[in-house]
C-alpha positions as CSV (number, residue, x, y, z in Angstrom):
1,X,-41.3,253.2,41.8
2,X,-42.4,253.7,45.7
3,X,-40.8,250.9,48.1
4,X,-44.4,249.1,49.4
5,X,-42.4,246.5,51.5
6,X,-38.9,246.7,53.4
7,X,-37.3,244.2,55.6
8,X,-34.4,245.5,57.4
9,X,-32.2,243.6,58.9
10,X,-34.5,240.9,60.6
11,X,-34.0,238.3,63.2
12,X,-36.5,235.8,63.5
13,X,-37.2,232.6,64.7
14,X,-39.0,229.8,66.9
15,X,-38.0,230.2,70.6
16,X,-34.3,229.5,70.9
17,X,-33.9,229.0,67.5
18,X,-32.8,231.6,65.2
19,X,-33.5,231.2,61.7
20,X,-33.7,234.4,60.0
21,X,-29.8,236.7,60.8
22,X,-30.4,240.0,59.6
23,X,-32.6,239.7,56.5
24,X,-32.6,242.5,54.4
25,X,-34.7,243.7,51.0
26,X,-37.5,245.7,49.2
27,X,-40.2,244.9,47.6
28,X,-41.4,248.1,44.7
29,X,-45.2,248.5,44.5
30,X,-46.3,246.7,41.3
31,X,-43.1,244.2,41.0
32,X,-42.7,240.5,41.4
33,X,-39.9,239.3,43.7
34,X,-39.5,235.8,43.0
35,X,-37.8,234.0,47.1
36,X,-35.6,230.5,46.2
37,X,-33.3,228.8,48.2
38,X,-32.7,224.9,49.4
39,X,-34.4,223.9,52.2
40,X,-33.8,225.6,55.8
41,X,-32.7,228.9,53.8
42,X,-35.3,230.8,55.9
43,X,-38.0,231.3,53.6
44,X,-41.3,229.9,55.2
45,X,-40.0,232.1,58.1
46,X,-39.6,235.2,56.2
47,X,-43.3,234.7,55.2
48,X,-44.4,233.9,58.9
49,X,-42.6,237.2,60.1
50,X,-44.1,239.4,57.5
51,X,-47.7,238.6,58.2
52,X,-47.1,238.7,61.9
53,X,-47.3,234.8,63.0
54,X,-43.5,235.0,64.7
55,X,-42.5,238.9,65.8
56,X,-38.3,239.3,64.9
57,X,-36.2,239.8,67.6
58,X,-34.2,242.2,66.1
59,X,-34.3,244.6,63.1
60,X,-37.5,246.0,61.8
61,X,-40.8,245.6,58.7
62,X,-42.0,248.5,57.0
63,X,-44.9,247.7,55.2
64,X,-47.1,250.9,52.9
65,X,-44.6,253.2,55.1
66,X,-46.1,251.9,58.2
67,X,-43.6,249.8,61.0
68,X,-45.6,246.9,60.8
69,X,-42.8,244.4,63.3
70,X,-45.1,244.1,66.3
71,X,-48.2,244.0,64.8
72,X,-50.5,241.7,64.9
73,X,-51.7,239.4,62.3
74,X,-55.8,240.0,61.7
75,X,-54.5,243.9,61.8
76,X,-51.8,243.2,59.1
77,X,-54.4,241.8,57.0
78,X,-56.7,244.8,56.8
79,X,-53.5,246.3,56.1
80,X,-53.5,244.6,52.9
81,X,-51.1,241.7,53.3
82,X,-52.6,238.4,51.7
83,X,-51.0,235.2,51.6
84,X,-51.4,231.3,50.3
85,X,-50.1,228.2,51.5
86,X,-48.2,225.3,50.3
87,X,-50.8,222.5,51.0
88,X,-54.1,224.0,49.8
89,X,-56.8,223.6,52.9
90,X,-59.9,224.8,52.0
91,X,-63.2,224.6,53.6
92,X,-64.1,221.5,52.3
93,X,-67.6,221.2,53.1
94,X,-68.5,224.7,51.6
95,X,-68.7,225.9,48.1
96,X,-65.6,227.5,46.1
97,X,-68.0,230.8,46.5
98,X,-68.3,230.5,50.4
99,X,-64.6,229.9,50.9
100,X,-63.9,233.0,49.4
101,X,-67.3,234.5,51.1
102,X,-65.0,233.7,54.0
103,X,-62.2,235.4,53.3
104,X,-63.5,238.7,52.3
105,X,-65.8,239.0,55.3
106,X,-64.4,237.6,58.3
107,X,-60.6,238.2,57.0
108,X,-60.8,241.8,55.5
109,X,-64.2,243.3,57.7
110,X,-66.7,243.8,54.2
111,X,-70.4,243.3,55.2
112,X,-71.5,240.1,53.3
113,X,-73.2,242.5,50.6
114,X,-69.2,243.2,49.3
115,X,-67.7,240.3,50.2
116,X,-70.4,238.8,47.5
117,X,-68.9,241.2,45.0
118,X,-65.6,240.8,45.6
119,X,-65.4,237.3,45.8
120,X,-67.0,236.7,42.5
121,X,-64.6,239.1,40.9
122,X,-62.0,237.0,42.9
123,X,-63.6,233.6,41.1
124,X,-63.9,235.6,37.8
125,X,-60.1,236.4,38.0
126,X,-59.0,232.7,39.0
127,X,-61.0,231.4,36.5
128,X,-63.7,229.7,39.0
129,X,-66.6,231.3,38.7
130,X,-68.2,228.4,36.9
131,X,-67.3,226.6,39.8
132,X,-68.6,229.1,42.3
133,X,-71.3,226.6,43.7
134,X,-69.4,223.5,43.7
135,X,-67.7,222.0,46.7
136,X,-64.3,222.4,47.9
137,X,-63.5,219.1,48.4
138,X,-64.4,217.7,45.2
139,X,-61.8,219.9,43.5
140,X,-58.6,219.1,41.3
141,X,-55.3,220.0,42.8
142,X,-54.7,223.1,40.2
143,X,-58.3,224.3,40.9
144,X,-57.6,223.9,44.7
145,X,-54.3,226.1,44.3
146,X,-56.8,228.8,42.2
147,X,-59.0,228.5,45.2
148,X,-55.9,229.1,47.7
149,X,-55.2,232.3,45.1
150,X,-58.5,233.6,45.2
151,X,-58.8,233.6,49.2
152,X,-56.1,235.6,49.7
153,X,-57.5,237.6,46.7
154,X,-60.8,237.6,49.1
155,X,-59.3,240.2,51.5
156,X,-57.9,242.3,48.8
157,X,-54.5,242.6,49.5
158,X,-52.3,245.4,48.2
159,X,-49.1,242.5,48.3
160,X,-50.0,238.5,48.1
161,X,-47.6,236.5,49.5
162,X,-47.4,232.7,47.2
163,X,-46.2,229.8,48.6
164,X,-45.3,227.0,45.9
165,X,-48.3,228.0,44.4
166,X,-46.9,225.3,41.4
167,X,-45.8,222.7,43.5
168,X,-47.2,219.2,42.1
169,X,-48.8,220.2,39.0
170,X,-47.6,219.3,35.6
171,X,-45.8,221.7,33.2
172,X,-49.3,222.5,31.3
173,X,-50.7,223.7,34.8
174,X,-47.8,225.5,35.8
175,X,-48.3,227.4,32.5
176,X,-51.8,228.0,33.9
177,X,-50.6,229.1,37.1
178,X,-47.8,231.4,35.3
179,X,-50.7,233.0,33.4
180,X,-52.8,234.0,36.4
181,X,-50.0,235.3,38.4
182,X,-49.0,237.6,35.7
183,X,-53.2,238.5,35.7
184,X,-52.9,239.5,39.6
185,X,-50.2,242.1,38.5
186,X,-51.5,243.3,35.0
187,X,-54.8,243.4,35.9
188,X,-54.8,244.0,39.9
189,X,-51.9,245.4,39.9
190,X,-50.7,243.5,42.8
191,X,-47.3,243.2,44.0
192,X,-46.7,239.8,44.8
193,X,-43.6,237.8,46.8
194,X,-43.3,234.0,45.1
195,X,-41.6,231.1,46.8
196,X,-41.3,228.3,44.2
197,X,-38.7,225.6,43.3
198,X,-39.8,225.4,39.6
199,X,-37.3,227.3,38.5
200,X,-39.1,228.0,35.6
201,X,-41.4,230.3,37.0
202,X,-38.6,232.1,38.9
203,X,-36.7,232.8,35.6
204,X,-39.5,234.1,33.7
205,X,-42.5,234.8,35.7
206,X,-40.7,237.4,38.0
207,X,-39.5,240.8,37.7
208,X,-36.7,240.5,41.0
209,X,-35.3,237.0,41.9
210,X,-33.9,236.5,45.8
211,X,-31.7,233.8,46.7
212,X,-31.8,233.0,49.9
213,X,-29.3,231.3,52.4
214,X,-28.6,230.5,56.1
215,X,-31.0,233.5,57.0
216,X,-30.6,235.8,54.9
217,X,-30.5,237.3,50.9
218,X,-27.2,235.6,49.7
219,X,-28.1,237.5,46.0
220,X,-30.5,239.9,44.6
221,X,-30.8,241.0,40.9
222,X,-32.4,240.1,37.7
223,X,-33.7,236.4,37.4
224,X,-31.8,234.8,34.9
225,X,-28.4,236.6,36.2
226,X,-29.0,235.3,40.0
227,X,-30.4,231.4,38.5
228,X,-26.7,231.5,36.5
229,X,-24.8,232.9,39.3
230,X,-21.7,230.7,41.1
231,X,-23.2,232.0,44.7
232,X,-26.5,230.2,43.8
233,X,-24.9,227.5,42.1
234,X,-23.2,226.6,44.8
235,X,-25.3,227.1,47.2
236,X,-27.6,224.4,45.7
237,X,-25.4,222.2,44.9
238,X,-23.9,221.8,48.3
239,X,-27.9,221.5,49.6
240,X,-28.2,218.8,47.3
241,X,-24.3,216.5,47.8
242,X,-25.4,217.2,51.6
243,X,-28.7,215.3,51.2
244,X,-27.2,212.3,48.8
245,X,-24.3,212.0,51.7
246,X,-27.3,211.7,54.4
């Protein structure tokens, strides 16, 4: 396999704070790396380095073979980095379609002819095309989380970036979302990053797992073998006696 994405030793942070110390991992073209870790671990950061919204202070990005650590973010995006967030924030007052319209054409530079097509591929794929003409804000919380998927899929990244893309739905929409994310590598052969405290997902809806701690990867391996670790046990374990004793 050919390394798409490589973080080496990355410092990173907001002003005086440093929050990422020396981050270091790859990402294989065509692979799922699933990113855990209790709150503060540094993963929300990692994400804001790699698409460019904080620059590291030390250490470098390699992204496609390019050295991607100063660059900025509209220019990592044509690049072919695509990401969602957390809490869902569409345009509500247009359509599903438009949002996406959005994406593809002001994001990723297509004249509105192929941003068209490739947002109603991107709607086919979610599983919103029925929806295409309905508004934004008038959507369920799994179909707003499709919607987040399919603008990022609107600029047509090589590797989408998922931020608790499960968070607050109920195990029969998690499936859902576990279905689709397996579509974006099977049938766009995407490589994807996936931060998500369901550890369901992690265990068997990723081909990597990352633990991460303090800054950095505290473990790296096969999924089920870093979940049943004593590194990760621990590590969550003392995250969560830490918040009871607070």
């Amino acid at each position: 396999m050919t390394t798409l994405l490589k973080f080496d030793r990355v410092d990173a942070g907001y002003g005086a704070v440093k929050i990422l110390k020396g981050l270091s991992f790859e990402v294989e073209e065509g692979t799922i790396l699933g990113v855990i870790g209790p709150n503060g671990s540094g993963k929300t950061t990692m994400f804001n380095a790699l698409i460019g919204l904080i620059v590291p202070t030390a250490g470098g990005i390699t992204f496609g073979g390019k050295d991607i650590t100063k660059v900025s973010p509209d220019k990592r995006a044509r690049l072919g980095l695509g990401r969602t967030f957390q809490v869902p924030r569409p345009f509500e007052n247009m359509s599903v379609f438009e949002n996406v319209l959005v994406a593809a054409v002001h994001g990723a530079g297509h004249s509105e002819k192929d941003g068209a097509r490739i947002a109603k591929g991107a709607l086919e794929l979610t599983g919103l095309l029925e929806k295409a003409e309905t508004g934004a804000g008038t959507l369920t919380l799994l179909d707003r989380k499709r919607l987040e998927i399919a603008r990022a899929l609107g600029t047509e990244p090589k590797l989408i970036l998922l931020d608790e893309v499960a968070a607050g739905l109920i195990d029969a929409e998690i499936k859902d979302i576990m279905k689709l994310v397996s579509d974006l590598k099977t049938e766009k052969g995407l490589t994807i990053i996936w931060i998500e405290h369901v550890i369901e997902t992690m265990v068997h809806s990723t081909d990597v797992l990352m633990c991460m701690s303090d800054g950095h990867e505290l473990l790296i391996g096969d999924p089920l073998s870093v979940m049943n670790s004593r590194e990760v046990e621990e590590v969550y374990l003392g995250a969560e006696e830490e918040d009871e004793a607070q």
